[in-house]
PyMOL CGO cylinders between C-alpha atoms (Angstrom):
from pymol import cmd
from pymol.cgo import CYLINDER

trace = [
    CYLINDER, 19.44, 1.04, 135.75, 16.64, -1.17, 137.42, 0.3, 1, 1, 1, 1, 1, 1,
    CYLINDER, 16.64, -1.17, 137.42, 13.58, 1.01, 136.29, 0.3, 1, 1, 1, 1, 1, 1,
    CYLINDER, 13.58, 1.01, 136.29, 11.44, -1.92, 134.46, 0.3, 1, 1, 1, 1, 1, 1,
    CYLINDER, 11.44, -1.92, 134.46, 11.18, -3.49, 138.28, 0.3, 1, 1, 1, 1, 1, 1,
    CYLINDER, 11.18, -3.49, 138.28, 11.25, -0.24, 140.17, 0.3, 1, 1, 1, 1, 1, 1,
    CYLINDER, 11.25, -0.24, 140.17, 7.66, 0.21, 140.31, 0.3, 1, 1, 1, 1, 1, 1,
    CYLINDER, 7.66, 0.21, 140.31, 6.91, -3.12, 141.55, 0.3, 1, 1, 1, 1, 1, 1,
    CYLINDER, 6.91, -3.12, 141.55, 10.18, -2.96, 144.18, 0.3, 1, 1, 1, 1, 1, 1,
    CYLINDER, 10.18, -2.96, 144.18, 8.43, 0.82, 145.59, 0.3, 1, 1, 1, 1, 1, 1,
    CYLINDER, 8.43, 0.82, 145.59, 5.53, -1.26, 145.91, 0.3, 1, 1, 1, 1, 1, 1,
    CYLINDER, 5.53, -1.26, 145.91, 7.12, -3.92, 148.27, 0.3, 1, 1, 1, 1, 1, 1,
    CYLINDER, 7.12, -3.92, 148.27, 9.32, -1.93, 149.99, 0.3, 1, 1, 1, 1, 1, 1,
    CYLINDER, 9.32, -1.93, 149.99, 6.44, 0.05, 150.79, 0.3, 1, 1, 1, 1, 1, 1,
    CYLINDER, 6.44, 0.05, 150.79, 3.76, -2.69, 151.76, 0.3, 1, 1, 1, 1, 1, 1,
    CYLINDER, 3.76, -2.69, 151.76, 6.84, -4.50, 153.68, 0.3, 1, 1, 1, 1, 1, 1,
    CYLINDER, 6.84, -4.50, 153.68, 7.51, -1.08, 156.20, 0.3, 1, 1, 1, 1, 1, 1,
    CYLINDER, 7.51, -1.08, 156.20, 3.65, -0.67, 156.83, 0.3, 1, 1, 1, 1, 1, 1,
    CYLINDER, 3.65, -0.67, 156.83, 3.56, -4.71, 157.99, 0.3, 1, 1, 1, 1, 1, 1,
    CYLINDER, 3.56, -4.71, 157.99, 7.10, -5.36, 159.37, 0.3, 1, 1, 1, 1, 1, 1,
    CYLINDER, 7.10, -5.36, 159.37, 7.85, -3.36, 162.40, 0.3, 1, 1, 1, 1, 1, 1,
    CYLINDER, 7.85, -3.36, 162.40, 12.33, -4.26, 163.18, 0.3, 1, 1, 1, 1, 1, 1,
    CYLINDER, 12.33, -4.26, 163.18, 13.22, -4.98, 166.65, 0.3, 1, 1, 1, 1, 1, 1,
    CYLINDER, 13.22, -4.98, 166.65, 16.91, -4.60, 168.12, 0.3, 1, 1, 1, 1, 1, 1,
    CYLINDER, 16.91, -4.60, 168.12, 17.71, -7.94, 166.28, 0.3, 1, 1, 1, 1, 1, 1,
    CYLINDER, 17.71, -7.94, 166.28, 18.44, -6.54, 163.15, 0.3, 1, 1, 1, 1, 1, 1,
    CYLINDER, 18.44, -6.54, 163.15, 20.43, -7.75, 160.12, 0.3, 1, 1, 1, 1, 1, 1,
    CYLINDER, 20.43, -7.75, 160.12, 21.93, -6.78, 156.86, 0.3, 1, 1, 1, 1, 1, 1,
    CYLINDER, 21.93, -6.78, 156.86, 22.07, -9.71, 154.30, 0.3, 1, 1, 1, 1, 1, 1,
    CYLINDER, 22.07, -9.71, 154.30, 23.15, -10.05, 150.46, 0.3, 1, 1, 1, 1, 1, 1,
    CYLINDER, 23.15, -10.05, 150.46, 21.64, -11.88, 148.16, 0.3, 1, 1, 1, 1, 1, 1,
    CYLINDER, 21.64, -11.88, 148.16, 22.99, -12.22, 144.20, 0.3, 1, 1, 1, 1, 1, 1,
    CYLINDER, 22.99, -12.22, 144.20, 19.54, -13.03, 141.54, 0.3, 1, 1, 1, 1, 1, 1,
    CYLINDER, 19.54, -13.03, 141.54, 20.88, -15.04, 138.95, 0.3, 1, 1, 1, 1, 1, 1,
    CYLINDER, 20.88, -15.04, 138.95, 21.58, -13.24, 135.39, 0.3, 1, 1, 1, 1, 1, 1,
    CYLINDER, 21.58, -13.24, 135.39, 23.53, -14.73, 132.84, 0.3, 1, 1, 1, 1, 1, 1,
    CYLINDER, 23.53, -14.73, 132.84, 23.44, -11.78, 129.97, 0.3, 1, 1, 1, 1, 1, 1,
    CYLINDER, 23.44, -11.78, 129.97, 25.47, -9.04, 129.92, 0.3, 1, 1, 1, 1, 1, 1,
    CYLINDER, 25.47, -9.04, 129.92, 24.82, -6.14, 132.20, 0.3, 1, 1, 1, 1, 1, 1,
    CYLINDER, 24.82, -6.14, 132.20, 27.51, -3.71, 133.04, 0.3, 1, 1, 1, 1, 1, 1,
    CYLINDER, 27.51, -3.71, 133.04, 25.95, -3.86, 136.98, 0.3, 1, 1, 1, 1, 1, 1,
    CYLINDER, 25.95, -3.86, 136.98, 26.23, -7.30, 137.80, 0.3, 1, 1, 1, 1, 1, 1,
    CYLINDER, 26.23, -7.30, 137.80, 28.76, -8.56, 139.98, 0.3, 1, 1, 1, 1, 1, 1,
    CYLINDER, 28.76, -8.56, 139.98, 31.15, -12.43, 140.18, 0.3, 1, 1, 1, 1, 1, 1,
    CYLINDER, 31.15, -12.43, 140.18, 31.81, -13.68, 143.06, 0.3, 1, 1, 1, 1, 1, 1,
    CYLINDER, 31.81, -13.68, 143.06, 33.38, -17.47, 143.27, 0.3, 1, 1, 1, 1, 1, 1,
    CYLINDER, 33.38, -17.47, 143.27, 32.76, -19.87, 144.71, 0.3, 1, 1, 1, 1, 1, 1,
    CYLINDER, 32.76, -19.87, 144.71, 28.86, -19.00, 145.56, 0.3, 1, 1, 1, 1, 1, 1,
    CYLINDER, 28.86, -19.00, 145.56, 25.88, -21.14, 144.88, 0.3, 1, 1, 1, 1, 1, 1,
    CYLINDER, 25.88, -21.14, 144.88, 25.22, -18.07, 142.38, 0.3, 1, 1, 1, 1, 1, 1,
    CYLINDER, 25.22, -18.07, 142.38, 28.14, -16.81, 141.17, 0.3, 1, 1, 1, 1, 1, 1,
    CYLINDER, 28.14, -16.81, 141.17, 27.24, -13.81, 138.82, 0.3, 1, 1, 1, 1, 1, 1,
    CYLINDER, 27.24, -13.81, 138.82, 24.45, -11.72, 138.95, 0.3, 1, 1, 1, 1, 1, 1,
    CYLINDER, 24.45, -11.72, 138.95, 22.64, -8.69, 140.53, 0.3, 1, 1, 1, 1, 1, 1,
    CYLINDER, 22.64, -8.69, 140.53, 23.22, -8.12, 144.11, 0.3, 1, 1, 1, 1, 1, 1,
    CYLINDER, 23.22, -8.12, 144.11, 20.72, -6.46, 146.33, 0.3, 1, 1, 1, 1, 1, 1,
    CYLINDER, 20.72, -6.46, 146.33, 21.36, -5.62, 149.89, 0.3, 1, 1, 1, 1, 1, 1,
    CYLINDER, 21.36, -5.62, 149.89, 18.61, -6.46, 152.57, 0.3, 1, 1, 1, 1, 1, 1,
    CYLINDER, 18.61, -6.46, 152.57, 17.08, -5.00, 156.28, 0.3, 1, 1, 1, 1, 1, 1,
    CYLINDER, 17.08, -5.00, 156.28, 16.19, -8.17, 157.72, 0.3, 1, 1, 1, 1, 1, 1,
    CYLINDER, 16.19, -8.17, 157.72, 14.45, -9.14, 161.02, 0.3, 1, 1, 1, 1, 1, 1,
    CYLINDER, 14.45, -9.14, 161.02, 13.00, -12.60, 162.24, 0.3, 1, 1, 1, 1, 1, 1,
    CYLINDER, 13.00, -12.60, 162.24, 12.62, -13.75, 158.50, 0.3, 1, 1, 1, 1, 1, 1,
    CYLINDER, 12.62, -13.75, 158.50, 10.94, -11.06, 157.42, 0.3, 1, 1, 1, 1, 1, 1,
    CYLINDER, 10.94, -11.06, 157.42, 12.50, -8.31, 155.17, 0.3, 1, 1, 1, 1, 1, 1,
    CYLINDER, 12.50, -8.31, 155.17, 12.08, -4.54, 156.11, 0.3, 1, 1, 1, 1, 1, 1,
    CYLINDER, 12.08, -4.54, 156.11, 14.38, -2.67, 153.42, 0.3, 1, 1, 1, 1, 1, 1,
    CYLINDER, 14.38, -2.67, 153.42, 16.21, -3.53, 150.23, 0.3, 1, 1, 1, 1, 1, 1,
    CYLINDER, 16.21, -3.53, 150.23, 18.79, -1.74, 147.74, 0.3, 1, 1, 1, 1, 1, 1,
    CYLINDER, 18.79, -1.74, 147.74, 20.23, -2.68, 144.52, 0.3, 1, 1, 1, 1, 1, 1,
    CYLINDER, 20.23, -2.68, 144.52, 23.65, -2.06, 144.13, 0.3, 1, 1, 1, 1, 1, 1,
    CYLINDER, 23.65, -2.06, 144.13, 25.53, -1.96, 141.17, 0.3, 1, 1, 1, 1, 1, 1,
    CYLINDER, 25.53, -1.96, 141.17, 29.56, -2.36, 140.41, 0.3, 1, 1, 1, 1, 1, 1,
    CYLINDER, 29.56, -2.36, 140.41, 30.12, 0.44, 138.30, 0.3, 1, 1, 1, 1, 1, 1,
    CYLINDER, 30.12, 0.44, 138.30, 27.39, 3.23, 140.11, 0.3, 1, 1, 1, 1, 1, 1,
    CYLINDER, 27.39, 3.23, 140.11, 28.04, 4.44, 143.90, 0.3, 1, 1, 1, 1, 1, 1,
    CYLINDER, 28.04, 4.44, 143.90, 25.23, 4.39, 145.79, 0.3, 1, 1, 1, 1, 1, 1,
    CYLINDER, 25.23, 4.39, 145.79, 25.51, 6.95, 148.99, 0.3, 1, 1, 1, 1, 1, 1,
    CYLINDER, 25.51, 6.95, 148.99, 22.63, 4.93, 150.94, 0.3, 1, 1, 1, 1, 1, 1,
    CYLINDER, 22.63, 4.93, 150.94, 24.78, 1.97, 151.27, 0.3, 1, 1, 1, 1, 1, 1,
]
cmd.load_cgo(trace, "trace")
């Protein structure tokens, strides 16, 4: 369901693993990118600064990101 950015989030995920190399200090994160349409994958969640949209899991270490995932409400994803 995210193919149109797919390409570019390879590309990123890719670049960010040859740069970024995790420690033992490592942390898993959520972060919701606002979308206001409708989209059968976005999620609500109240009371959030951003309270509907897409919500993408992150590998995070120091600041920097290693690893991300979009996840979806109505599609199972077995890497999460």
């Amino acid at each position: 369901w995210y193919f149109k950015v797919g390409p570019l989030a390879t590309h990123i995920q890719t670049i960010s693993k040859s740069i970024c190399v995790p420690s033992s200090n490592i942390s898993v994160d959520e972060m919701i990118v606002r979308f206001l349409g409708r989209s059968t994958h976005t999620v609500r969640i109240k009371n959030k600064p951003i309270p509907e949209g897409y919500k993408i899991l992150f590998l995070c270490d120091a600041g920097y990101t290693y690893s991300f995932i979009f996840t979806s409400r109505i599609q199972n994803q077995p890497e999460v």
